[in-house]
C-alpha positions as CSV (number, residue, x, y, z in Angstrom):
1,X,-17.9,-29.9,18.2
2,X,-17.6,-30.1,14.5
3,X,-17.6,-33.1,12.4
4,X,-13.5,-32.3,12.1
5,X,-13.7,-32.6,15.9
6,X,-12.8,-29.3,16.5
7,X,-15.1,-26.5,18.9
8,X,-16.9,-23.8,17.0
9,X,-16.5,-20.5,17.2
10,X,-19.8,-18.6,17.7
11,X,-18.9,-16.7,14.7
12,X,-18.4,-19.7,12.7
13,X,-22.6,-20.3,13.5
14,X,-24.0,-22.0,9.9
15,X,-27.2,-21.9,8.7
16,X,-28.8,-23.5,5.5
17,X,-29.3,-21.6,2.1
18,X,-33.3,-22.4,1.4
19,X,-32.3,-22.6,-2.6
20,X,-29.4,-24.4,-2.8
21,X,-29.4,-26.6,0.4
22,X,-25.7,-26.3,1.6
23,X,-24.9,-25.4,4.9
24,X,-22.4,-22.6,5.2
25,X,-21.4,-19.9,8.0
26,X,-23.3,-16.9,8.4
27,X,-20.9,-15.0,7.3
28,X,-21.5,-16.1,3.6
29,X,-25.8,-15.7,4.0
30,X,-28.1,-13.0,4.0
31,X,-30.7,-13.1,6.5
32,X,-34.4,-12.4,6.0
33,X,-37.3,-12.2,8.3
34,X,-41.2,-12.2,7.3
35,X,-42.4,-9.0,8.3
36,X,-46.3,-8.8,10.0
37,X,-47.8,-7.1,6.8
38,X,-46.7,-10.3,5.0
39,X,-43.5,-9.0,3.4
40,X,-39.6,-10.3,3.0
41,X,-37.6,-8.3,4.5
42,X,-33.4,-8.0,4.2
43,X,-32.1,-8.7,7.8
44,X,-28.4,-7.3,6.8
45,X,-27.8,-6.7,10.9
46,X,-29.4,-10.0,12.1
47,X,-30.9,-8.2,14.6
48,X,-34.5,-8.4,13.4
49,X,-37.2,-10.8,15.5
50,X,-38.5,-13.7,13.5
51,X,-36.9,-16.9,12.2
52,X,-34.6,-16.2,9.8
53,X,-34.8,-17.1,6.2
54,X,-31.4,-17.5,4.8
55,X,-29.6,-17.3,1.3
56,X,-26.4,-17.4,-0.2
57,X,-25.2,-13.9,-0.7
58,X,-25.3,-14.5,-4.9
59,X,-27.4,-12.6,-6.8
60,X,-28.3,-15.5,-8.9
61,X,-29.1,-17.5,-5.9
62,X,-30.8,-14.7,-4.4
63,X,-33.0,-14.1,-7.9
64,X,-33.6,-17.9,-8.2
65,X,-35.3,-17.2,-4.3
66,X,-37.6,-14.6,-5.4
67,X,-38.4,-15.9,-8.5
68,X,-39.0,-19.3,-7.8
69,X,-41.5,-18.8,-4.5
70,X,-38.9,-20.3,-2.2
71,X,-39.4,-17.8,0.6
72,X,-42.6,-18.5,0.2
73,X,-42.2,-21.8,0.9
74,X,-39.7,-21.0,3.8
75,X,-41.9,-19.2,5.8
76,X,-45.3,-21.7,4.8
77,X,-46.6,-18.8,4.2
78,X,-47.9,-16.8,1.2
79,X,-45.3,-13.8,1.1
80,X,-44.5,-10.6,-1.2
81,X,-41.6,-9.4,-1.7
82,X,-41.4,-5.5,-1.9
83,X,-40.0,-3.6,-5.0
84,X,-36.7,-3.7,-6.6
85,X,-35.8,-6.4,-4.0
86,X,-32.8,-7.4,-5.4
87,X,-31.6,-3.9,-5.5
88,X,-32.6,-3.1,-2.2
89,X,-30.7,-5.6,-0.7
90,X,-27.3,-4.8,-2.8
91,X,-27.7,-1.1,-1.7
92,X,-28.2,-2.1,1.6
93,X,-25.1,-4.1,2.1
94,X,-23.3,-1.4,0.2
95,X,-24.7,1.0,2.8
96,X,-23.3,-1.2,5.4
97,X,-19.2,-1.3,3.9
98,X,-19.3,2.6,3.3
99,X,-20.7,3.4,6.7
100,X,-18.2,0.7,7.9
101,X,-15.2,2.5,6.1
102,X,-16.1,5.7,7.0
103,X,-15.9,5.1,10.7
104,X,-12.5,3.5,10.2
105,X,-11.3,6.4,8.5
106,X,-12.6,8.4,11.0
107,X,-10.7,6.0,13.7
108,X,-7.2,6.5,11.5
109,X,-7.7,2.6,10.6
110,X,-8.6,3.8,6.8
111,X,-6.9,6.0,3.9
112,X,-7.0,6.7,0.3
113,X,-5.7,7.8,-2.9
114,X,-2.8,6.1,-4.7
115,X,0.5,7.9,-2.9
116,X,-1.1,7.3,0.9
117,X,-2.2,4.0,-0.1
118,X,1.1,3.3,-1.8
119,X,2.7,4.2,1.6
120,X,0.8,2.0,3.8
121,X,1.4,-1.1,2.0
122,X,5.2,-0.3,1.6
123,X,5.2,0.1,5.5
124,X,3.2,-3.3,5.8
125,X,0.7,-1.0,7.5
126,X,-2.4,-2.1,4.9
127,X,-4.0,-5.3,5.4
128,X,-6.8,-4.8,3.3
129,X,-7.1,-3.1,-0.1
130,X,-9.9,-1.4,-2.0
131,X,-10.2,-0.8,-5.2
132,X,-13.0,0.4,-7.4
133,X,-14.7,-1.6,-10.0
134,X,-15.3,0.8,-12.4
135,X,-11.5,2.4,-11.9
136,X,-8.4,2.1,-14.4
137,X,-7.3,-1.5,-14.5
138,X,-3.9,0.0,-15.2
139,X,-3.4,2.5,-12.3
140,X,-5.1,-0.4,-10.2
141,X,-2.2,-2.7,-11.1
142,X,0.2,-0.6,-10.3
143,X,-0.9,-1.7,-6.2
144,X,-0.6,-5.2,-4.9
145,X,-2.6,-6.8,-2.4
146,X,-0.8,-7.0,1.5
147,X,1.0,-9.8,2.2
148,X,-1.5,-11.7,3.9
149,X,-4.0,-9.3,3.8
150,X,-7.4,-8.8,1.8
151,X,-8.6,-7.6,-2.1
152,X,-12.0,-6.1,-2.4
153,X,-13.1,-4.6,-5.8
154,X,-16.9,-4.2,-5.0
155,X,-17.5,-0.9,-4.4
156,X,-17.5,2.0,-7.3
157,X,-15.5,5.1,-7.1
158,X,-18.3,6.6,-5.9
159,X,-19.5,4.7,-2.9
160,X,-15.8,4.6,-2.3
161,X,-14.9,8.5,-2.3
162,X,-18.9,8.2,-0.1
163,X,-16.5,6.4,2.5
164,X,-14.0,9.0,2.5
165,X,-15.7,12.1,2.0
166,X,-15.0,13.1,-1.5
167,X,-17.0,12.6,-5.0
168,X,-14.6,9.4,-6.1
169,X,-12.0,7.1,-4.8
170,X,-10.2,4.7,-6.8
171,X,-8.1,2.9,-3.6
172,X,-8.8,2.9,-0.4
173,X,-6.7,1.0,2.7
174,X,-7.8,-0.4,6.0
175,X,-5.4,-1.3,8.7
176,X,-6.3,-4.8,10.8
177,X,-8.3,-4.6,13.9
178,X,-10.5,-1.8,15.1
179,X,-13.6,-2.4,12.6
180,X,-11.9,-3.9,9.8
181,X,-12.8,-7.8,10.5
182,X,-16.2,-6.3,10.3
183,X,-16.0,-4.3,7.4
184,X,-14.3,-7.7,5.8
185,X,-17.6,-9.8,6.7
186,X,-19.4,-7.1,4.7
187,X,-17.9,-6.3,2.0
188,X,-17.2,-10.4,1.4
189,X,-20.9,-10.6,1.3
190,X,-21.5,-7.9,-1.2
191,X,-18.5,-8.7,-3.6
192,X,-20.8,-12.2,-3.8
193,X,-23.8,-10.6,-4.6
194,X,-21.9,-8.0,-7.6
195,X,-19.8,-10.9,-8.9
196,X,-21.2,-11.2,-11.8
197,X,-21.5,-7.1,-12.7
198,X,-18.7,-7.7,-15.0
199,X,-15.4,-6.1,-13.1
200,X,-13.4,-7.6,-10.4
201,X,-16.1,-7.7,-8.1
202,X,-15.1,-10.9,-5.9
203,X,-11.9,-10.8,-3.5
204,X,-8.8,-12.4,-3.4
205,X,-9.5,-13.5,0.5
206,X,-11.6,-13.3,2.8
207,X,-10.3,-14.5,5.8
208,X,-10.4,-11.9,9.4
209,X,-7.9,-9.6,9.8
């Protein structure tokens, strides 16, 4: 039970952020394992073996970590942390919302470009909305988020057109179930990590489709 008295739901599991001390769900962390050469390693699927170390998915939390030795003292261990960490771990989770997208698009669940995006949310079809950081604020405000639905604004053009097969993408739309409470839990996590690249980087929502 909670301390509200209410069941949890096994995706509502929390963990403890080793720099700032709060307890959150999962679904707001990034995992990391200690690898057997002695190295941090990003966790993004859970999957790894280990105990995980886990950090709010900020990029300032997430420098304060590798700066300050806190993995280090999270695993009682000496540890290194490999190259460009902090980069690593964005493209990794920026991997994981285009490869996400892609399969959705693949499934019919996903379109873009203005006019088909346009159409999805006038048909109440779209329940979440993508929108490139680096794209036009003007043509971007010409869209509106679904009622209900979800904002994302973490991905560039690029890694956006990546998810739908062409060089650059300014809007993309997901339609709810099939992968998209999945591609929400990601892309959540990486808009944390970019907020503070300058654009609209954060989202409007993040609860599941």
């Amino acid at each position: 039970m909670s301390r509200g008295g209410r069941d949890k739901e096994r995706e509502e599991a929390e963990r403890r952020c080793i720099v700032t001390g709060d307890v959150a769900p999962k679904a707001g962390l990034l995992r990391f394992v200690l690898g057997p050469d002695g190295m941090i390693y990003p966790d993004l699927a859970e999957k790894l073996p280990g105990r995980g170390i886990w950090v709010t998915s900020e990029r300032a939390v997430l420098e304060k970590a590798a700066s300050k030795g806190l993995f280090s003292r999270a695993a009682r261990s000496q540890v290194q942390l490999p190259e460009g960490f902090i980069d690593m771990v964005d493209a990794g989770l920026a991997h994981r919302v285009v490869e996400l997208i892609s399969l959705s698009r693949k499934a019919g669940d996903a379109v873009c470009g203005f006019e088909k995006v346009k159409d999805w949310l006038a048909e109440g079809r779209a329940k979440v909305l993508f929108q490139a950081s680096d794209g036009s604020d003007r043509g971007k405000g010409k869209l509106w988020t679904p009622p209900g639905g979800r904002w994302f604004g973490c991905l560039t053009a690029s890694e956006l057109g990546l998810a739908f097969g062409r060089d650059r993408a300014i809007h993309g739309a997901l339609a709810a179930g099939g992968l998209t409470p999945r591609v929400i839990r990601e892309a959540a996590r990486l808009a944390g990590l970019r907020k503070q690249d300058g654009g609209q980087t954060a989202m409007k929502d993040t609860k599941t489709a």
